[in-house]
C-alpha positions as CSV (number, residue, x, y, z in Angstrom):
1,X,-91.1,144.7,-25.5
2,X,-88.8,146.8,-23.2
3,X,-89.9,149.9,-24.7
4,X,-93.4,149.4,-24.3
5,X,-93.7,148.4,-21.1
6,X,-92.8,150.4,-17.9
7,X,-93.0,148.5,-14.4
8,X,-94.3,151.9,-12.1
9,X,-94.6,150.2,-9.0
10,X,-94.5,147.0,-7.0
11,X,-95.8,145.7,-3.8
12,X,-95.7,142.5,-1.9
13,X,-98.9,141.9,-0.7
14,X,-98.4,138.3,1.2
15,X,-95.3,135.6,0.9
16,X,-96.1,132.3,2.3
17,X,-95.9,129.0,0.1
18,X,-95.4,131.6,-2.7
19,X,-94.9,135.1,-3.3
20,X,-98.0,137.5,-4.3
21,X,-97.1,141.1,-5.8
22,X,-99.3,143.9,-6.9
23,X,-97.7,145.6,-10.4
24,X,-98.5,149.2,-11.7
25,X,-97.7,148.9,-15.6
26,X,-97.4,151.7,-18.1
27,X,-98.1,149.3,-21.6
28,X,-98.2,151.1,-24.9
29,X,-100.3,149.2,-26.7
30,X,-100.3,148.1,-30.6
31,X,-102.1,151.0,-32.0
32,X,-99.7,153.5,-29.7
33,X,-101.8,154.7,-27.0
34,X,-100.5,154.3,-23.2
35,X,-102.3,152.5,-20.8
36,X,-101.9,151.9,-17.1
37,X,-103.5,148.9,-15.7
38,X,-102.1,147.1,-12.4
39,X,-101.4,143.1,-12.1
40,X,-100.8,140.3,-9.5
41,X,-98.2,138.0,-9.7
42,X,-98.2,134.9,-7.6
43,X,-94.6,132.9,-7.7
44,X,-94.0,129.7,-6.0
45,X,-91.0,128.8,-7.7
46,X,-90.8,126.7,-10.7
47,X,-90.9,122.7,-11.0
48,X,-90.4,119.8,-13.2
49,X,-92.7,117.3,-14.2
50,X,-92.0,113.7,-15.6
51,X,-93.8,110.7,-17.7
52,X,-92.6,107.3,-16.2
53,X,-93.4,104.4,-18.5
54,X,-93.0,100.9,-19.2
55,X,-93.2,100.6,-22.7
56,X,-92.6,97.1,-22.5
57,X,-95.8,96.0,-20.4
58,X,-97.5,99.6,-22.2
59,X,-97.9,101.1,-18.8
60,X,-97.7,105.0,-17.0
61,X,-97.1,105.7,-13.0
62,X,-99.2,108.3,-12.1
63,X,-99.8,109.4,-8.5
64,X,-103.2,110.6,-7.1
65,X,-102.8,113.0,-4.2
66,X,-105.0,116.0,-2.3
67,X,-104.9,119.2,-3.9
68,X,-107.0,121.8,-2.4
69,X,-108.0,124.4,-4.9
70,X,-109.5,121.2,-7.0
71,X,-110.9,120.3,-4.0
72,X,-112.3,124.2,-2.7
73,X,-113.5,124.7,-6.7
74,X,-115.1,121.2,-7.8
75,X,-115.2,119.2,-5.1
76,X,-112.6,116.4,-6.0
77,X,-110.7,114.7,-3.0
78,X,-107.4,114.0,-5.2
79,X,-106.4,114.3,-9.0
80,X,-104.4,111.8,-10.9
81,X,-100.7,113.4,-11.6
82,X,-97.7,112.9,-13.5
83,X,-95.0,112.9,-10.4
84,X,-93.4,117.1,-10.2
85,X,-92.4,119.5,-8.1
86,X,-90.6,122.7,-7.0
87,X,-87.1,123.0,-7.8
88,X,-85.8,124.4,-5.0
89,X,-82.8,126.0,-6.3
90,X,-81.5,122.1,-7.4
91,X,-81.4,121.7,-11.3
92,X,-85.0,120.6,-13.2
93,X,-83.2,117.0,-13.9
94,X,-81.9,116.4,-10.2
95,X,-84.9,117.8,-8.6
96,X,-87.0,115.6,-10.9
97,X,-84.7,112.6,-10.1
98,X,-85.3,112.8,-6.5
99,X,-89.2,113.3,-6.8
100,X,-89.9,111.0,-8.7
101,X,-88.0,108.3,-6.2
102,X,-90.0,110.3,-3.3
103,X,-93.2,109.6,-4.8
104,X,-93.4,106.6,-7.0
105,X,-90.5,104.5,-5.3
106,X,-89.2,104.4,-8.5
107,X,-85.4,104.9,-9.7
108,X,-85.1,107.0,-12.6
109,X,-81.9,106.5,-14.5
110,X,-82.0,108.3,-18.2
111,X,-85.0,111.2,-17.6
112,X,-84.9,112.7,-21.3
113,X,-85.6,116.5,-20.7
114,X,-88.6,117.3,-22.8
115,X,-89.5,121.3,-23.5
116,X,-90.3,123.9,-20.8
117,X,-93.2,125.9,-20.6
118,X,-95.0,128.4,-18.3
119,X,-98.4,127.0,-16.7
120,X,-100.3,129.6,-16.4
121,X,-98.8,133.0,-17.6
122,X,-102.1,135.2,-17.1
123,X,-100.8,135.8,-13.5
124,X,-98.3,132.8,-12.1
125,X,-95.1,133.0,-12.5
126,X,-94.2,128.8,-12.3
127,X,-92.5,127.5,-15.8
128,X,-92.4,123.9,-15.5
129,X,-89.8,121.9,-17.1
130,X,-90.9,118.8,-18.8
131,X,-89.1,115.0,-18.9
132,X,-90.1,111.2,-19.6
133,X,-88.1,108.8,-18.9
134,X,-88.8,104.6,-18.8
135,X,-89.1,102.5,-16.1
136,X,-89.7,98.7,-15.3
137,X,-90.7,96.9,-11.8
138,X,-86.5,96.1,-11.3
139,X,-86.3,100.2,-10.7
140,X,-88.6,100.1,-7.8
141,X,-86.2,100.9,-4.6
142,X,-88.6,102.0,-2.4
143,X,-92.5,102.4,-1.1
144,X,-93.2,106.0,-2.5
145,X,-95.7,108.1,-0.7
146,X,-93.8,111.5,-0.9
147,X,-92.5,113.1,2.2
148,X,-94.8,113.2,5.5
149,X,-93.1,116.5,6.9
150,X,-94.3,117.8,3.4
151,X,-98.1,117.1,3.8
152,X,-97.7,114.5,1.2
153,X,-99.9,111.5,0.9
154,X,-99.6,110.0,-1.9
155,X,-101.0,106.9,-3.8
156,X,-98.8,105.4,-6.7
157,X,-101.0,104.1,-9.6
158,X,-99.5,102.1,-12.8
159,X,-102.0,102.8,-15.2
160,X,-102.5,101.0,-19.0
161,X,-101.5,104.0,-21.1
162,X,-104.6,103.3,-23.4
163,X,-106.2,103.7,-20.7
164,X,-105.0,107.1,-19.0
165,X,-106.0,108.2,-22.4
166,X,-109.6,107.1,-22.0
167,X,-109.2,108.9,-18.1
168,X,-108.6,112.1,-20.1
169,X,-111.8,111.4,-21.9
170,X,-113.6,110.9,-19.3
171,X,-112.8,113.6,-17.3
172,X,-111.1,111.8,-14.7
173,X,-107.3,113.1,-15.8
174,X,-107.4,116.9,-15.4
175,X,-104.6,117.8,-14.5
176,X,-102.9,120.0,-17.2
177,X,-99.4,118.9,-17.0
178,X,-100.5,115.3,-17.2
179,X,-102.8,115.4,-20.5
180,X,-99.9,117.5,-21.7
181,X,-97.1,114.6,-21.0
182,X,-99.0,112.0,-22.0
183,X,-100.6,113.1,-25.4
184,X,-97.0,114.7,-26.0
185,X,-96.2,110.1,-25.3
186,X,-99.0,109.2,-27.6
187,X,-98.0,111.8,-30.1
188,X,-93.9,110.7,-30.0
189,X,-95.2,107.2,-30.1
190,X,-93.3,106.4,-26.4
191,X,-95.9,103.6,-26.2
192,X,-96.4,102.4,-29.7
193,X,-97.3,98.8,-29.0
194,X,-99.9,99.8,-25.9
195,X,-101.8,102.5,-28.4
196,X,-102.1,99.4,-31.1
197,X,-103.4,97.5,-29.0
198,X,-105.8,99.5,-27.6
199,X,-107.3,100.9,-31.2
């Protein structure tokens, strides 16, 4: 890929939460011929996301929190979210650790790392990296909430998996990282007992 591609300029054209560069390319393209085409990249680091569940009682914590281009583009006041965030230079499986408490309350002791994957590689640089891990009422050591200096204000919801499932159908789950985490859970069977008893 190397050979086909040529980066002829770069320029930073704002850094705030995240990064956004301007790219010149030179791409030789499968039939040969050269083309120039230019690019933005926006980079705000990357994250972790994790599945908490209570395969015992066949339940998920999810958190609902603002997020303002769903709220700018469709109107919603909050979306319904598998706990993540930015890395931060700490490892995915600290980082993901400490969010988790910060935002569900929960203590996470065994988060099994997952796969990785980039979110959305048509212009953002973000590769999340993706974990599940079990949890039971005992692990709850604090309220949640996320951090206030942050902006965050978050509500912690334990959620029937069968029925996050149905919130998917619905429309009322559509946050990507979430459908992916917990289809990958209905798929791996995570929460074989809750999906019997829901069919």
């Amino acid at each position: 890929m190397t050979q086909r591609l040529r980066i002829l300029g770069r320029r930073l054209i704002s850094k705030g939460y995240g990064a956004l560069e301007r790219l010149t390319l030179a791409y030789r393209r499968l039939d040969g011929r050269e083309q120039t085409m230019e690019r933005e990249l926006y980079d705000t680091g990357d994250g972790a996301a994790i599945l908490l569940y209570d395969a015992s009682r066949g339940m998920v914590a999810l958190v609902r929190q603002f997020r303002l281009p769903a709220y700018v583009k469709d109107g919603r006041e909050s979306l319904i979210e598998v706990c993540a965030g930015r890395l931060e230079g700490a490892s995915a499986e600290a980082r993901i650790v400490a969010e988790a408490e910060e935002e569900t309350g929960f203590r996470v002791r065994n988060p099994r790392r997952l796969f990785e994957g980039y979110t959305s590689p048509g212009g953002f640089c973000e590769k999340l990296t993706y974990f599940a891990a079990e949890y039971s009422p005992a692990d709850r050591i604090g309220a949640g909430g996320g951090l206030e200096a942050e902006g965050e204000d978050i509500e912690i919801l334990e959620i029937p998996f069968a029925e996050a499932l149905a919130m998917i159908e619905r429309g009322e789950i559509v946050d990507t990282k979430t459908i992916l985490l917990l289809h990958y859970a209905r798929l791996a069977g995570l929460l074989d007992c809750a999906a019997a008893s829901a069919a």
